[in-house]
C-alpha positions as CSV (number, residue, x, y, z in Angstrom):
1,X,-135.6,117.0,-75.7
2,X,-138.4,114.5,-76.6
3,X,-140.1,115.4,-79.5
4,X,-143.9,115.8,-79.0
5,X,-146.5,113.6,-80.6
6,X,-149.5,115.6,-82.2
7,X,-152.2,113.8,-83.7
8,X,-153.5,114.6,-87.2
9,X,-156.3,117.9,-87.8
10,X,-159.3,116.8,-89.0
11,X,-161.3,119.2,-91.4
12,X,-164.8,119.6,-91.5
13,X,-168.0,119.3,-93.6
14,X,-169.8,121.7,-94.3
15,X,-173.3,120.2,-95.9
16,X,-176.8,119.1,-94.5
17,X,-175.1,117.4,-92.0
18,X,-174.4,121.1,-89.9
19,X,-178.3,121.7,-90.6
20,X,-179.4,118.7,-89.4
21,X,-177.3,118.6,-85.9
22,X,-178.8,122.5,-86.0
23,X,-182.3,121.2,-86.1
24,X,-181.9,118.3,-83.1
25,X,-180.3,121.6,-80.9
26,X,-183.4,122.8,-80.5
27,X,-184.9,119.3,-78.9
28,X,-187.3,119.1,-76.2
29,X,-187.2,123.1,-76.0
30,X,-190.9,124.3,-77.3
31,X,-190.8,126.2,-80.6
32,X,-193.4,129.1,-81.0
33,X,-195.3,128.7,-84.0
34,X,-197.4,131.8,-86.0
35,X,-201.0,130.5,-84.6
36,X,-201.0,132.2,-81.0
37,X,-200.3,130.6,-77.9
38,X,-199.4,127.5,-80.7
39,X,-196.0,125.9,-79.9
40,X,-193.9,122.5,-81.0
41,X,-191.9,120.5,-79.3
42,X,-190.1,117.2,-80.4
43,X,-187.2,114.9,-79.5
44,X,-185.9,112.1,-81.5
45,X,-187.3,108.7,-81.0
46,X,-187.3,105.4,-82.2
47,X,-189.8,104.1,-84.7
48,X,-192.9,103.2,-83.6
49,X,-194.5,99.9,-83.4
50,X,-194.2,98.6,-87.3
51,X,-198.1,97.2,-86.4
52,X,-199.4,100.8,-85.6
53,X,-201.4,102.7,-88.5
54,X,-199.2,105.3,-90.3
55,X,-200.7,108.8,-92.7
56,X,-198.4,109.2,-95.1
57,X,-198.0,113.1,-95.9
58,X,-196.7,115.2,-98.9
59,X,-195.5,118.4,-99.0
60,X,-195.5,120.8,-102.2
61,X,-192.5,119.3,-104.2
62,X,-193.5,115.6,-103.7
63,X,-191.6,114.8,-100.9
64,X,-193.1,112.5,-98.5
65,X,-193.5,112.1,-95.0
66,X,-195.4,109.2,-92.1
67,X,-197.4,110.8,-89.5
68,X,-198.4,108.1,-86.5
69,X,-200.6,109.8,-84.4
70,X,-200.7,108.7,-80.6
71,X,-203.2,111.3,-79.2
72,X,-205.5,113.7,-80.4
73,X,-208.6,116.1,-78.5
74,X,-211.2,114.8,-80.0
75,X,-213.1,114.6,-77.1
76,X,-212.6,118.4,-76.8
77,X,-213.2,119.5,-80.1
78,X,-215.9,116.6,-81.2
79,X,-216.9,115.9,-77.6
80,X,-216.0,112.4,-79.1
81,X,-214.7,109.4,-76.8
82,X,-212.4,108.4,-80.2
83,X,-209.1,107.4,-80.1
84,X,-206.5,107.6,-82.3
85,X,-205.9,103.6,-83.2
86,X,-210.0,103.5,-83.6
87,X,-209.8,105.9,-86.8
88,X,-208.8,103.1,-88.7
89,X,-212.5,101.1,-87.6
90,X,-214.2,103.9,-89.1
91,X,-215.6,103.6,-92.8
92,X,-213.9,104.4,-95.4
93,X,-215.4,108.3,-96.4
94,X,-216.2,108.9,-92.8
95,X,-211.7,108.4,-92.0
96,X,-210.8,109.9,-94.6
97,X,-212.3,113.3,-93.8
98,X,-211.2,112.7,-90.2
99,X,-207.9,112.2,-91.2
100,X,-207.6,115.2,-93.9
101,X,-209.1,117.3,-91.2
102,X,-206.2,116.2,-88.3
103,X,-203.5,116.9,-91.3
104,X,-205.0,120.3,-92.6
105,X,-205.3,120.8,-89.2
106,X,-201.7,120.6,-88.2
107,X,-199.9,122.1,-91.4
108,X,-202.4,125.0,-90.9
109,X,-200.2,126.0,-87.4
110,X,-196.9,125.7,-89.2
111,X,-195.7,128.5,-91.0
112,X,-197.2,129.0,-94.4
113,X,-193.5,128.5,-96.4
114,X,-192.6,125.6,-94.8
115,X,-195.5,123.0,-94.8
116,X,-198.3,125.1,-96.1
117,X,-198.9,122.4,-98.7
118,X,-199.1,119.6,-96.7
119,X,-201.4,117.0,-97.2
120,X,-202.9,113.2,-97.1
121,X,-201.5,111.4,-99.9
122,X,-202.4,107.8,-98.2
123,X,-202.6,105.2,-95.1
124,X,-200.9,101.9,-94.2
125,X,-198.9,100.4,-90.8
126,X,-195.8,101.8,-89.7
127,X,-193.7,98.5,-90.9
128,X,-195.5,98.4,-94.7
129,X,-195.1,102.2,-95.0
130,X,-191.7,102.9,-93.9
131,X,-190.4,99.7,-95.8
132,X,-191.2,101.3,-99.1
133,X,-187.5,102.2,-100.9
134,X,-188.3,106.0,-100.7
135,X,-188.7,106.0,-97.3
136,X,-185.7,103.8,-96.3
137,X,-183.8,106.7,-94.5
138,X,-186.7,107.8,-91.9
139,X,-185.6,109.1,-89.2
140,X,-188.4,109.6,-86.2
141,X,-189.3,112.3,-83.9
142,X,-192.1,112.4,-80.9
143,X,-194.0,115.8,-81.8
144,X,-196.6,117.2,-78.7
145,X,-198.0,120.4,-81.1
146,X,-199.9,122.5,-78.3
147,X,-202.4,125.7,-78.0
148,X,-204.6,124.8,-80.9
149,X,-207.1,122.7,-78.3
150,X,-207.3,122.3,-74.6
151,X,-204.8,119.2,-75.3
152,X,-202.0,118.4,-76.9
153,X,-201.8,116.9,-80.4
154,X,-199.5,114.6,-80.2
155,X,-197.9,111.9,-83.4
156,X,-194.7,110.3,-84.3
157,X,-193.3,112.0,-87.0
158,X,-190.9,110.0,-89.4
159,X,-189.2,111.8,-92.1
160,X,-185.9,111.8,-94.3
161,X,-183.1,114.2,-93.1
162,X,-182.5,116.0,-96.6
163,X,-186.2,116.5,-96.9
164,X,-186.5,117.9,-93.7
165,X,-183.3,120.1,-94.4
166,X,-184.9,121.4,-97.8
167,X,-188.4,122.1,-96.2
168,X,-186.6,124.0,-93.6
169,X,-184.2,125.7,-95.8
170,X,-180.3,125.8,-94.5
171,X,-180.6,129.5,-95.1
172,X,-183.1,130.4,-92.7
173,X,-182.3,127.4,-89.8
174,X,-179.2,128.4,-87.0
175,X,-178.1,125.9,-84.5
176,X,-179.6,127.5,-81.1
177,X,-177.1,129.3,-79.0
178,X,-177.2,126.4,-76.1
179,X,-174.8,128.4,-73.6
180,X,-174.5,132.4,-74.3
181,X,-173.2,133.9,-77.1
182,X,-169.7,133.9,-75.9
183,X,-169.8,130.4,-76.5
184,X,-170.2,130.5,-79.7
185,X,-166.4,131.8,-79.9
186,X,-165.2,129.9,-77.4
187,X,-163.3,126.5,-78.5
188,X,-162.4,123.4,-77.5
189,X,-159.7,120.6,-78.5
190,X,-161.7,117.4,-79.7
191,X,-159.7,114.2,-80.5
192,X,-161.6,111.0,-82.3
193,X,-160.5,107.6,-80.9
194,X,-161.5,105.2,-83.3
195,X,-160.9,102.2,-80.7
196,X,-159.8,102.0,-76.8
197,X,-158.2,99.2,-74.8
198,X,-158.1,99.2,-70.8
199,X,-154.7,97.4,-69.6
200,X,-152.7,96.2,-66.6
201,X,-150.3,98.9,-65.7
202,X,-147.5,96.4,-66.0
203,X,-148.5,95.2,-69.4
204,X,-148.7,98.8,-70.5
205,X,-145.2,99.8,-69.2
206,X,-144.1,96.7,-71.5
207,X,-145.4,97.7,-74.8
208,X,-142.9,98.2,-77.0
209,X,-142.5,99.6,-80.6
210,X,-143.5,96.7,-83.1
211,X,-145.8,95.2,-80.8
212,X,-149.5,94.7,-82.1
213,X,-152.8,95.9,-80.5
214,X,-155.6,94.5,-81.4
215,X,-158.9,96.4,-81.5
216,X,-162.7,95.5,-81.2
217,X,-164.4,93.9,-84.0
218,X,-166.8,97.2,-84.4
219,X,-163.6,99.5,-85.5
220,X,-165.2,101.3,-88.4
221,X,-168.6,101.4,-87.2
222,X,-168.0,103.1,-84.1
223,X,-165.7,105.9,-82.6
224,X,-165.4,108.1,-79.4
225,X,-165.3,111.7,-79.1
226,X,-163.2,113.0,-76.7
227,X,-162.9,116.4,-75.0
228,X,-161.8,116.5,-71.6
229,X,-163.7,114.1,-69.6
230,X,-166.5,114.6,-71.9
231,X,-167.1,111.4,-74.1
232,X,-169.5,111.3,-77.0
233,X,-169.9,107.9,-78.8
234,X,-170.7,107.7,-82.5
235,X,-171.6,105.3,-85.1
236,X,-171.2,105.0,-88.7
237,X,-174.3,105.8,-90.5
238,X,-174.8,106.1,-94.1
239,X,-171.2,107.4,-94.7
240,X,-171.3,110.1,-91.7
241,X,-170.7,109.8,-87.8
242,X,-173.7,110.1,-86.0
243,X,-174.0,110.5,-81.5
244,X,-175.3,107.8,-79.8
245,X,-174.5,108.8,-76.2
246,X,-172.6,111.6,-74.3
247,X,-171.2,110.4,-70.7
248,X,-168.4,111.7,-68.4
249,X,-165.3,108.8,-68.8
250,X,-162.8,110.3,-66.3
251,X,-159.3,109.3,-67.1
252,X,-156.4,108.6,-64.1
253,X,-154.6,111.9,-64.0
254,X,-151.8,113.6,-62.3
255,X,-151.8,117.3,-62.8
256,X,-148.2,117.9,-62.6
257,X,-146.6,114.9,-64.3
258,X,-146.5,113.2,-67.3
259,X,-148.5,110.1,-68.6
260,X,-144.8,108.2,-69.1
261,X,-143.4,108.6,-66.2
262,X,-146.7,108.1,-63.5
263,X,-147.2,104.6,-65.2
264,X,-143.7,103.6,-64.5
265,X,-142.7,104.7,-61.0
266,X,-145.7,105.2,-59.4
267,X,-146.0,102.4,-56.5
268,X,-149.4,101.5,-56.0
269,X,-149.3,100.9,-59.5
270,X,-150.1,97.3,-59.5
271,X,-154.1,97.1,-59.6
272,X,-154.7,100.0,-61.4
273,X,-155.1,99.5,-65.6
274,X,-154.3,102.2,-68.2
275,X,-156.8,103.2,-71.1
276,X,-154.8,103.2,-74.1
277,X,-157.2,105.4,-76.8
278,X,-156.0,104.9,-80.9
279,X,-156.7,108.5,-82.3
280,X,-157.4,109.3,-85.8
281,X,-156.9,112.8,-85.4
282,X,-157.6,115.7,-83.8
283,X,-159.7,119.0,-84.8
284,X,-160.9,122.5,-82.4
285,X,-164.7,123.1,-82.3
286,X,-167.1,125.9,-80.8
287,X,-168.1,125.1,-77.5
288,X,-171.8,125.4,-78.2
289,X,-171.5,122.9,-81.4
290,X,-169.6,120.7,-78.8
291,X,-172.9,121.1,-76.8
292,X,-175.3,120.9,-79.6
293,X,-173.7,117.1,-80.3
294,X,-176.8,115.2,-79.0
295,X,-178.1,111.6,-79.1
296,X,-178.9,111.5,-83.2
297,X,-177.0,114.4,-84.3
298,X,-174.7,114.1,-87.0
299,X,-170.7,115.0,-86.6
300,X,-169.4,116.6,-89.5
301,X,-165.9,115.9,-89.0
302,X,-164.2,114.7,-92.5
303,X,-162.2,111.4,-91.5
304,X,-159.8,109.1,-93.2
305,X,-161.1,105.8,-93.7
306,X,-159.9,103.3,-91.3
307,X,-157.3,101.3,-93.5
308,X,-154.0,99.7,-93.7
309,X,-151.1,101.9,-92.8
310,X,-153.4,104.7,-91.8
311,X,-151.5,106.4,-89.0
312,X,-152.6,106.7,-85.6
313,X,-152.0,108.6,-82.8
314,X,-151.7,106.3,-79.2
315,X,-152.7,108.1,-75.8
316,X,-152.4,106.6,-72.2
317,X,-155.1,108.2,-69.7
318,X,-155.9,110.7,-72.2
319,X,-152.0,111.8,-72.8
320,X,-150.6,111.5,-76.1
321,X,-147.8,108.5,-75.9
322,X,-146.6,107.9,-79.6
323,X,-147.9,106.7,-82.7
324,X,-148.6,103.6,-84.5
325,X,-150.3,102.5,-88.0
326,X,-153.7,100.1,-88.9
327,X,-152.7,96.8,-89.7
328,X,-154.8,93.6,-90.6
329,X,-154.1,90.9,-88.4
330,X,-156.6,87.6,-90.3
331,X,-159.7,88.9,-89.7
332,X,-159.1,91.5,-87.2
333,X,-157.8,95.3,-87.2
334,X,-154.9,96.2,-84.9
335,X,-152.4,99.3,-84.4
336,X,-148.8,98.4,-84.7
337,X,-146.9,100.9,-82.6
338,X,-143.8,102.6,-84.5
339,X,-143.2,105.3,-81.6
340,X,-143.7,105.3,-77.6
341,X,-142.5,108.0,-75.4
342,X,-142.7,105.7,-72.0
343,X,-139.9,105.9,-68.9
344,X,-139.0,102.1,-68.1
């Protein structure tokens, strides 16, 4: 009997990072806010032009954040043809009340505990501002705040993740049930390819153990996801894996045979390629935290560090094949393969 091949278990962490993939899950869905009819909605964006102007905002213990705003009713409320990039024209007492106004303003609809103390603590461009050391970890939001005016208030809000985790508190913040509860206890088998490699069938059929793969320059920096046909790409950021996209990447399958043996006898074989993943391990997750891994979320799974004689796991359109170890090759990383389960 061959022996089976079962890639590592990966643990989790259980820090800011779980609040932080909790806050994206409720993206683009509109948050009611105490004020009536008030409500918020955001999605994660990318920084703003690093000419536009920027408020810098503080919140009760210090912590700062960058407010760019990109539209405001000021015709509404002022019956005022101003725009938003025209503040900055204004003179100097004249802005500044504007600009505490639009701030007291918007921390007045949030709830009292969590931004109540919010307010202007300064002005500059996007680029100056968010170069400053304490505000290298910004990450930026689009924020539409509506019901407090016959238009939205809309701003680009950029702000550091802990900070945001501590003004939220991870004691009063759940990830939103995306599916139905059931979900929630429902689970799914996850593997994390930390490179892939498409290849001729016939190549593939003559891999044998000792041989050498070598994998993309980016191994490190980047990693796939994998569950089912569901692929979620990540990328190393600041010591954590963070999503960058989620796609469909449907493997060749047979249903009733094994990966071995439909590489090796299968006649039409010639033109078709086989996508050899390199695991690092493997780890079962809630279906709704599967689903609440979105574009700038943060995957707390606790990985090894990709180094020399790590072991790793080889599958062949998504079956597991055998098992090889990370190798430096010059300047390069590559698998050398110590087991295959493949019929010749």
């Amino acid at each position: 009997m061959t022996q089976a091949f079962l890639p590592p278990e990966l643990g989790m962490k259980l820090d800011e990072a779980k609040l932080w993939t909790a806050i994206l899950s409720y993206a683009g869905e509109p948050i009611r806010l105490g004020t009536a009819n008030a409500a918020l909605t955001f999605e994660l964006a990318e920084r703003p032009a690093p000419a536009g102007a920027a408020l810098i905002v503080e919140g009760a213990e210090g912590a700062k954040a960058l407010i760019s705003l990109t539209s405001f009713p000021f015709k509404a409320l002022f019956n005022s043809d101003l725009q938003p990039a025209e503040l900055f024209d204004l003179p100097d007492g004249l802005r500044g009340a504007i600009l505490e106004g639009i701030v007291a303003m918007i921390a007045g609809a949030l709830p009292a505990h969590r931004a109540g103390a919010l307010r202007l603590a300064g002005t500059g461009s996007v680029g100056g501002l968010s170069d400053r050391p304490e505000m290298k970890r910004l990450r930026w939001f689009a924020v539409s705040l509506r019901g407090l005016a016959p238009e939205p208030i809309t701003f680009d809000f950029g702000v550091d993740p802990v900070v945001l985790g501590r003004a939220l508190g991870s004691g009063t913040f759940a990830a939103r049930p995306v599916w139905s509860d059931l979900k929630t206890r429902l689970t799914a088998e996850v593997s994390l390819a930390l490179g892939a490699i498409d290849l001729p069938v016939a190549e593939a059929r003559a891999l044998r153990p000792g041989d050498f793969v070598v994998l993309a320059e980016s191994v490190g920096r980047t990693a796939v996801l994998h569950a089912g046909d569901l692929a979620i790409d990540l990328k190393a950021e600041n010591g954590r894996w963070t999503v960058t996209a989620r796609r469909t990447e449907r493997r060749w399958r047979a249903e009733t045979r094994s990966g071995a043996s439909r590489m090796s006898d299968n006649p039409s074989a010639g033109g078709l390629t086989v996508a050899l993943d390199f695991d690092l391990g493997r780890t079962t997750v809630p279906i709704a935290d599967l689903e609440s891994w979105q574009p700038g979320a943060i995957v707390a799974l606790d990985l090894p560090a990709p180094k020399e004689g790590l072991e790793i796991t080889v599958r062949a359109n998504g079956e597991v094949i055998g098992t090889g170890d990370l190798v430096r090759l010059d300047d390069r990383v590559a698998v050398r393969l110590t087991r295959l389960n493949l019929s010749r």
